[in-house]
C-alpha positions as CSV (number, residue, x, y, z in Angstrom):
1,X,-19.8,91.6,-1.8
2,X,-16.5,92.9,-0.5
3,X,-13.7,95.5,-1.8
4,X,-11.8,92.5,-3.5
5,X,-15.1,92.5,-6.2
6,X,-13.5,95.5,-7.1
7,X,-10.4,94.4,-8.3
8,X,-9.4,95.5,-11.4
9,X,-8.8,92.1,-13.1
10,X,-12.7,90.7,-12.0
11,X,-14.1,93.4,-13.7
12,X,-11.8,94.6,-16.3
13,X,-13.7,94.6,-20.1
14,X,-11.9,92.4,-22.8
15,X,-9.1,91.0,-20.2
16,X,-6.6,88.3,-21.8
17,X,-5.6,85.6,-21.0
18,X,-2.2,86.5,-20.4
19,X,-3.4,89.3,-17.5
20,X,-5.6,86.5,-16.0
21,X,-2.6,84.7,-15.7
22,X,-0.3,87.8,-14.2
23,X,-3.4,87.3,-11.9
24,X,-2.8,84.0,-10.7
25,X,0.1,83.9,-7.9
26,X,0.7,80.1,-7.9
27,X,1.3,80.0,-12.1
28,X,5.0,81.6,-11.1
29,X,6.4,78.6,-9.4
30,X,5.7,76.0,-12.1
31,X,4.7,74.8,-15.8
32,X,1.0,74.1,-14.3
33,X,-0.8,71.5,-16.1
34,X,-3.6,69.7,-13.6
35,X,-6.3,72.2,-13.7
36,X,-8.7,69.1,-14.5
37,X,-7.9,68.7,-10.7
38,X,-7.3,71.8,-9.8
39,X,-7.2,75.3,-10.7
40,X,-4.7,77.9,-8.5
41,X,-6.9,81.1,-8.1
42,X,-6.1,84.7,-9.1
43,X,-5.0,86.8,-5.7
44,X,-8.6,88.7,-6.0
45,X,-10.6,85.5,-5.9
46,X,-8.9,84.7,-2.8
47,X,-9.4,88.4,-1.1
48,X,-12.9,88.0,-1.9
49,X,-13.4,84.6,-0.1
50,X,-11.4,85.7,3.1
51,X,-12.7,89.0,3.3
52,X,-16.5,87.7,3.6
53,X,-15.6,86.0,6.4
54,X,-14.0,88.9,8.0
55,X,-16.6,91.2,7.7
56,X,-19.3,88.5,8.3
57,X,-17.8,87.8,12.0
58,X,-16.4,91.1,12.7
59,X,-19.6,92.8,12.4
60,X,-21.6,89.9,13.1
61,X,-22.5,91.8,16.6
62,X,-24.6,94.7,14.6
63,X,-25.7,93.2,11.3
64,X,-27.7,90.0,11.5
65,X,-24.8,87.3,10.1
66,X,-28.2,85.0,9.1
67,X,-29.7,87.9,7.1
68,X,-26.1,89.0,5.6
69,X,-25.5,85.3,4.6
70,X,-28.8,84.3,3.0
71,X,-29.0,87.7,0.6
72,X,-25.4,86.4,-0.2
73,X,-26.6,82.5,-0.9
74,X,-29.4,84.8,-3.6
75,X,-27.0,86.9,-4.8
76,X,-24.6,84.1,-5.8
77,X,-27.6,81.4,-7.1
78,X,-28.3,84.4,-9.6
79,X,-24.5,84.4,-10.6
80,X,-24.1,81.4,-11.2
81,X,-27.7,80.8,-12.7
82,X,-26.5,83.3,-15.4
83,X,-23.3,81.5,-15.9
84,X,-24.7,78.1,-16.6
85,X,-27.8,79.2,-19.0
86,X,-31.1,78.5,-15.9
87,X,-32.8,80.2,-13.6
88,X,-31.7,81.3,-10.2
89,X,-34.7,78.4,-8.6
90,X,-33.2,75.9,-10.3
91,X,-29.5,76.2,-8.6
92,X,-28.6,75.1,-5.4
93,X,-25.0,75.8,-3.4
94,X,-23.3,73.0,-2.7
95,X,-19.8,72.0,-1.9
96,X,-18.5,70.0,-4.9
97,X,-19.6,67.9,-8.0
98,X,-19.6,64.6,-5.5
99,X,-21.8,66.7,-3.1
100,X,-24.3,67.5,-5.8
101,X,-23.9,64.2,-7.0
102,X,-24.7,62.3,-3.5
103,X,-27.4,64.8,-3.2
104,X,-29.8,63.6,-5.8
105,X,-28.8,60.0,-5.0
106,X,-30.2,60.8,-1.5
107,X,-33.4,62.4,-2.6
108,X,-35.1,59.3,-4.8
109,X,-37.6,56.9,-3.3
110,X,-35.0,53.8,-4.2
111,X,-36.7,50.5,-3.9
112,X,-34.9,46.8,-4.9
113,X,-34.4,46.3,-8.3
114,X,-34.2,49.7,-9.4
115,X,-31.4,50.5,-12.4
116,X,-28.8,53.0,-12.5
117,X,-27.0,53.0,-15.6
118,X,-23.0,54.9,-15.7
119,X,-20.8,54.9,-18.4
120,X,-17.1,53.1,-17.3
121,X,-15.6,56.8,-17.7
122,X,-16.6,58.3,-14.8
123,X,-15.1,59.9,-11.8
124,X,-15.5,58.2,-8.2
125,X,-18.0,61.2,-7.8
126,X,-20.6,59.2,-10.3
127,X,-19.3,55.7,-9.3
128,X,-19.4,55.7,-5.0
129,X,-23.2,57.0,-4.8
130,X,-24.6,54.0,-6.8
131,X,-21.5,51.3,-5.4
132,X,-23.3,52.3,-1.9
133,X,-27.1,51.8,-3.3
134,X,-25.7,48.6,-4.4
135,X,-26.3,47.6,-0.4
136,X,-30.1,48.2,-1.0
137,X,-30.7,46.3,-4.1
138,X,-30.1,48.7,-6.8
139,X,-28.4,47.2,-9.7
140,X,-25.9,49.8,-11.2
141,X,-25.1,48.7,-14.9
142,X,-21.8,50.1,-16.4
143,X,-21.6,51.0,-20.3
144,X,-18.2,50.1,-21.4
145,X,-16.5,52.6,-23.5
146,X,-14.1,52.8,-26.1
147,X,-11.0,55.4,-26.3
148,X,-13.6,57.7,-24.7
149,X,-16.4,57.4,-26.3
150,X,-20.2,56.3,-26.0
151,X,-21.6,53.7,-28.8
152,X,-24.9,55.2,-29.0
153,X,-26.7,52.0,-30.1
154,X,-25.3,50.5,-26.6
155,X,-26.7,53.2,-24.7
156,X,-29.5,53.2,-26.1
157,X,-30.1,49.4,-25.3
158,X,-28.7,49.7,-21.6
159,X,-31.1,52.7,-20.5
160,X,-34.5,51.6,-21.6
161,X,-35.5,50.1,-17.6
162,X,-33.1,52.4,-15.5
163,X,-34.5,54.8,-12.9
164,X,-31.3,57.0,-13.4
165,X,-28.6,57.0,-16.2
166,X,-25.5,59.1,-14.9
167,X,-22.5,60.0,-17.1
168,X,-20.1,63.2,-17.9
169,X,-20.5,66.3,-20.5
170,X,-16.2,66.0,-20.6
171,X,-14.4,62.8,-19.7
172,X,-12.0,63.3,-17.2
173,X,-9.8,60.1,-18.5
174,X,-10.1,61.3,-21.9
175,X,-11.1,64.5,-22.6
176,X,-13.7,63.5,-25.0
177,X,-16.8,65.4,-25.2
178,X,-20.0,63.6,-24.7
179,X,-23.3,64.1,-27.1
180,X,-25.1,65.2,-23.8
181,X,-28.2,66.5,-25.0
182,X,-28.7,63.0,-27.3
183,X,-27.7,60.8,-24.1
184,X,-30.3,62.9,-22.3
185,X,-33.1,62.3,-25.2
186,X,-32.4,58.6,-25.4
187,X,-32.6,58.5,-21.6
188,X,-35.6,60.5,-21.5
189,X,-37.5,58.4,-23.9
190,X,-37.0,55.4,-21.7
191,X,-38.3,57.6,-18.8
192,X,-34.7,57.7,-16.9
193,X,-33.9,60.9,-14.5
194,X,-30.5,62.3,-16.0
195,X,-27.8,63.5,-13.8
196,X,-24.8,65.0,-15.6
197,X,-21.4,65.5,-13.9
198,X,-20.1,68.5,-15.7
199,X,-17.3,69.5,-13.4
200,X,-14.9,70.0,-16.7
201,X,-16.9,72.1,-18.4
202,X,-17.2,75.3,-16.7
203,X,-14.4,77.9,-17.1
204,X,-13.1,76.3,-20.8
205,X,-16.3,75.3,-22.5
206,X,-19.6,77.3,-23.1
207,X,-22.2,75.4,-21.1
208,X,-26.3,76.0,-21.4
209,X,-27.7,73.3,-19.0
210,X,-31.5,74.7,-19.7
211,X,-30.5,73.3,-23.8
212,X,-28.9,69.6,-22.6
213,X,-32.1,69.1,-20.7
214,X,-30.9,66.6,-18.1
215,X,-33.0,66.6,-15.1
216,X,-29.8,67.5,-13.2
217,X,-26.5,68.9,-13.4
218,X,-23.5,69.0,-11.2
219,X,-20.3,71.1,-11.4
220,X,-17.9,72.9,-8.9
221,X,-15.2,76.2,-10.1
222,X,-12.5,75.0,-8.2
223,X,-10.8,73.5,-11.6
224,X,-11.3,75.2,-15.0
225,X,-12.9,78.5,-13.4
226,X,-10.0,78.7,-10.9
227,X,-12.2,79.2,-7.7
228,X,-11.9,78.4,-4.5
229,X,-12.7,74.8,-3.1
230,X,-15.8,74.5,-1.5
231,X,-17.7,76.2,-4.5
232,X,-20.1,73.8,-6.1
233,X,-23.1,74.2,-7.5
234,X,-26.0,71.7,-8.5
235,X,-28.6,72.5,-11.5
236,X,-31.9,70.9,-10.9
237,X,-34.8,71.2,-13.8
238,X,-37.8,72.8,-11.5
239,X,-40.4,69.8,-12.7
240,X,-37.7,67.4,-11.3
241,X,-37.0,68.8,-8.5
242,X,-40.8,68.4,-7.8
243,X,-40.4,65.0,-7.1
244,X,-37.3,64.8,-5.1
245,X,-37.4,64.5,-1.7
246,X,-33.5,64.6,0.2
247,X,-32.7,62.9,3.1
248,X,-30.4,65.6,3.8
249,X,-33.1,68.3,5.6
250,X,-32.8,71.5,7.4
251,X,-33.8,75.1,7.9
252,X,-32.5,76.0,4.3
253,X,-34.4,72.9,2.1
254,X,-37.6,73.9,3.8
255,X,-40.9,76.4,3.6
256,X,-41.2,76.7,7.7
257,X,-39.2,74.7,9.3
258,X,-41.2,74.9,12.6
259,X,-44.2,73.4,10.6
260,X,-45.3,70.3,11.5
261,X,-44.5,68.4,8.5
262,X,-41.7,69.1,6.3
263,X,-42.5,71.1,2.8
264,X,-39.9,71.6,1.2
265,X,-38.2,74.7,-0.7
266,X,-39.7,75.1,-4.1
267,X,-37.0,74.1,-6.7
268,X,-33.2,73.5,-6.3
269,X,-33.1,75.4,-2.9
270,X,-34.6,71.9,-1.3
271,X,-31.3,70.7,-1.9
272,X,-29.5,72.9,0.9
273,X,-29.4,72.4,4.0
274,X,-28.0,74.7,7.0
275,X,-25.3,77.3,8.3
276,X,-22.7,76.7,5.7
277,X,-20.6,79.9,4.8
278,X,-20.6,81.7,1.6
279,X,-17.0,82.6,1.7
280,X,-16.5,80.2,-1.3
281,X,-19.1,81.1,-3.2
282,X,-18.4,84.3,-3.0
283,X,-15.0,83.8,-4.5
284,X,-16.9,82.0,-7.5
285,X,-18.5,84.7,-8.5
286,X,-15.1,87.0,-8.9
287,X,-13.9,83.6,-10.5
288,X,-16.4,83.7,-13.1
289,X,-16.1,87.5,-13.8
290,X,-12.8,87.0,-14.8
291,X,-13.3,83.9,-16.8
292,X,-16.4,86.2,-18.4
293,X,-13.8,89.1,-18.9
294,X,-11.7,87.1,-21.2
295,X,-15.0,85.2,-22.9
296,X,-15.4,81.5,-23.2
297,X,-14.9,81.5,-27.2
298,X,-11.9,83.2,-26.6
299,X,-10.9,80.5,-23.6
300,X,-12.1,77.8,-25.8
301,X,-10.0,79.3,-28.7
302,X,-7.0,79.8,-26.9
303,X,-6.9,76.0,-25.4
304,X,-7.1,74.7,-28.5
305,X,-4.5,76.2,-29.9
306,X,-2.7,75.0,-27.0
307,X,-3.2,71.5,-27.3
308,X,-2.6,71.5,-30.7
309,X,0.7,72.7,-29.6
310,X,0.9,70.0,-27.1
311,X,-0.6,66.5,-29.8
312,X,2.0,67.8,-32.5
313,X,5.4,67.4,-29.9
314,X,3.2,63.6,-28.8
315,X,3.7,60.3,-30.8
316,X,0.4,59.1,-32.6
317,X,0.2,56.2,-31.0
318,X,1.0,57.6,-27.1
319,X,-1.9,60.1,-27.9
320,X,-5.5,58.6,-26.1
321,X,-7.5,61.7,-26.2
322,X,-8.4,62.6,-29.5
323,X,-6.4,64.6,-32.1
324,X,-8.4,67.1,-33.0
325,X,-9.9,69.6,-30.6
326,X,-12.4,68.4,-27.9
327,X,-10.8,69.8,-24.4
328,X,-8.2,70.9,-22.6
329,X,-7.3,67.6,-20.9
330,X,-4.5,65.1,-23.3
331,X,-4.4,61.7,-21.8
332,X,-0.5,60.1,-22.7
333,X,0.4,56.7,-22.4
334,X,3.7,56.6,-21.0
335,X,5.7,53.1,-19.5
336,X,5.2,54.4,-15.9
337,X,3.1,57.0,-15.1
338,X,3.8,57.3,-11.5
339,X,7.6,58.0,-12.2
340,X,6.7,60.2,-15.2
341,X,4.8,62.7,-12.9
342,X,7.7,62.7,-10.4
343,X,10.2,63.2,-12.7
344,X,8.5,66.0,-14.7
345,X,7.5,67.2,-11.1
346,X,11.7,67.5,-10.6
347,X,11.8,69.6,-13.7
348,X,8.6,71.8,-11.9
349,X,6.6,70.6,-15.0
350,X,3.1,69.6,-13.2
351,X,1.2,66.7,-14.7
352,X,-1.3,63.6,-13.2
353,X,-1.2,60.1,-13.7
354,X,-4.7,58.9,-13.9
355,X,-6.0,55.1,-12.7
356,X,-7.5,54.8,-16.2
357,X,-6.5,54.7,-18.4
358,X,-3.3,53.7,-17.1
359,X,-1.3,57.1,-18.3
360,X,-0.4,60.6,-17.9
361,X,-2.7,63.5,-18.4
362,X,-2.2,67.5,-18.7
363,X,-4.6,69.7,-19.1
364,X,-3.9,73.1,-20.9
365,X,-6.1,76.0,-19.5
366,X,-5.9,79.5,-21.4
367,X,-3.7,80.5,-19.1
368,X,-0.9,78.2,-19.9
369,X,1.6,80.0,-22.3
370,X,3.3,78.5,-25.2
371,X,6.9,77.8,-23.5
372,X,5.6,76.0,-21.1
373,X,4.0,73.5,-23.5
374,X,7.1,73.3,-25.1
375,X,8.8,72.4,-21.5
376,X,6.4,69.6,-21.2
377,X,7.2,68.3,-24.7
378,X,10.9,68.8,-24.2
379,X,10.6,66.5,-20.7
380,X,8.3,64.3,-22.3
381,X,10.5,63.6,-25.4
382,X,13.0,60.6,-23.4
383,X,9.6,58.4,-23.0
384,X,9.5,57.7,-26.7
């Protein structure tokens, strides 16, 4: 796609964690622990995205920048198609998990009375869509949770009339893991379209959309995969996509777009719309090459390590995510979140506070080394 694809650390066979770090320009300047919001990208992630645009507008006079763009939108839908366990016709570019999200909220026939059902632990990404259908008569029912988790019973009573049941593979308050393909069986036994946000899963947990079986998934790699922003994606199953119809329509979502009445793209591609550029995209694709390089087990192996690391320096009872292994995000209850994070922000320790619950979280990537845990146990030791 460009010269940066080159670069050694995108490619290199059996890369460590440690040398994706080296990679990683912003890791020098502080103990980094919000890669559930954000992850800094490695210097050829960043080449990559730039240089596509260069070389799409500075030769843009010769080469057809249409032509160069869409074999790029393929080559990428491929990538990440591979990445998430589908097929390249069920992926569709988007620009974050809320994009996705609002996406298939745009693309069902909604009429009053209709039922979404979301669990209390989601992001504003699975709670604004359905707030906003709220205005047309759909009645959005929210699961209440406890530390984290979903009583399966209760779901299972709460789904059986929705149209859509929406909820996370990894909760971003606690970092519990979610049964996903269960929720998805339950929900697909009452007849319910599942819509998965999965933005913490890529880049530090294996992830095979095609074996959770939710009608739809949606994900970005600007956090765990540490790409660019702008780089989301949005997995729809084929048969679903079948009967999805967005409101969102242009030259991209549609067969011909000259014909006189819209059909639209077979698949996930109905879900795009126009010019965007693939600059981010392309970035994703060295992103995942290096999180591939290093190898998910051995991400997933190296986190927990980490956080075990992280739960032994924490009180029992100031721990909310669970003790044993689930993610890379550790929810902490300290007195005042807000002054926590600034304080450990003076000591260039970087943490969140999170609106619920009301507490601290860190998440521990691969990348993280073992001092800096120790730094963020150290800071956090006067809370106790």
């Amino acid at each position: 796609m460009s010269d940066a694809a080159n670069a050694p650390g995108a490619e290199a066979e059996g890369m460590t964690p440690r040398e994706l770090r080296a990679d990683v320009p912003a890791l020098a300047e502080a103990a980094y622990f919000n890669f559930g919001a954000h992850g800094p990208s490695p210097a050829y992630v960043v080449e990559a995205t730039s240089s596509f645009v260069a070389d799409h507008e500075y030769g843009s006079a010769t080469t057809d920048p249409y032509g160069r763009a869409f074999e790029t939108y393929e080559t990428v839908r491929e990538r990440v198609a591979e990445f998430v366990g589908s097929e390249a016709d069920e992926i569709a570019l988007t620009e974050s998990t809320t994009d996705g999200i609002n996406r298939i909220a745009g693309a069902i026939d909604w009429e009053p009375g209709d039922v979404v059902v979301r669990t209390d632990l989601e992001h504003a990404a699975g709670i604004l869509p359905w707030k906003r259908l709220e205005r047309e008569g759909v009645d959005v029912r929210v699961l209440e949770t406890e530390n984290g988790r979903v009583d399966r019973e209760e779901y299972a009573d709460a789904v059986p009339d929705a149209r859509l049941v929406c909820f996370s593979a990894i909760t971003w308050t606690h970092g519990t893991r979610l049964p996903v393909a269960d929720l998805v069986e339950i929900a697909d036994d009452a007849g319910a379209f599942t819509l998965v946000d999965a933005v913490q899963s890529p880049g530090q947990v294996p992830m095979d959309v095609s074996a959770w079986g939710a009608d739809a998934v949606a994900a970005a790699g600007h956090k765990w995969v540490l790409g660019p922003w702008g780089a989301g994606f949005l997995y729809v199953d084929r048969d679903a996509a079948t009967d999805l119809a967005p409101r969102a329509v242009g030259y991209r979502s549609v067969t011909d777009p000259n014909a006189p009445e819209i059909e639209y793209e077979a698949g996930a591609k109905r879900f795009e719309v126009g010019t965007t550029t693939p600059a981010a995209h392309v970035g994703l694709v060295e992103a995942l090459d290096a999180i591939d390089a290093v190898g998910l087990d051995a991400i997933e192996r190296r986190i927990a390590a980490l956080t075990d690391r992280l739960k032994d320096g924490v009180p029992a009872d100031r721990l909310l995510s669970p003790r044993e292994f689930e993610s890379g995000l550790v929810t902490i209850d300290v007195d005042d979140p807000e002054a926590t994070v600034e304080r450990l922000a003076e000591r260039d320790v970087v943490v969140r506070s999170l609106p619920y619950p009301d507490a601290i979280r860190a998440s521990v990537h691969a990348v993280s080394a073992e001092a800096e845990i120790d730094r963020l146990v150290d800071a956090l030791a006067e809370e106790w």
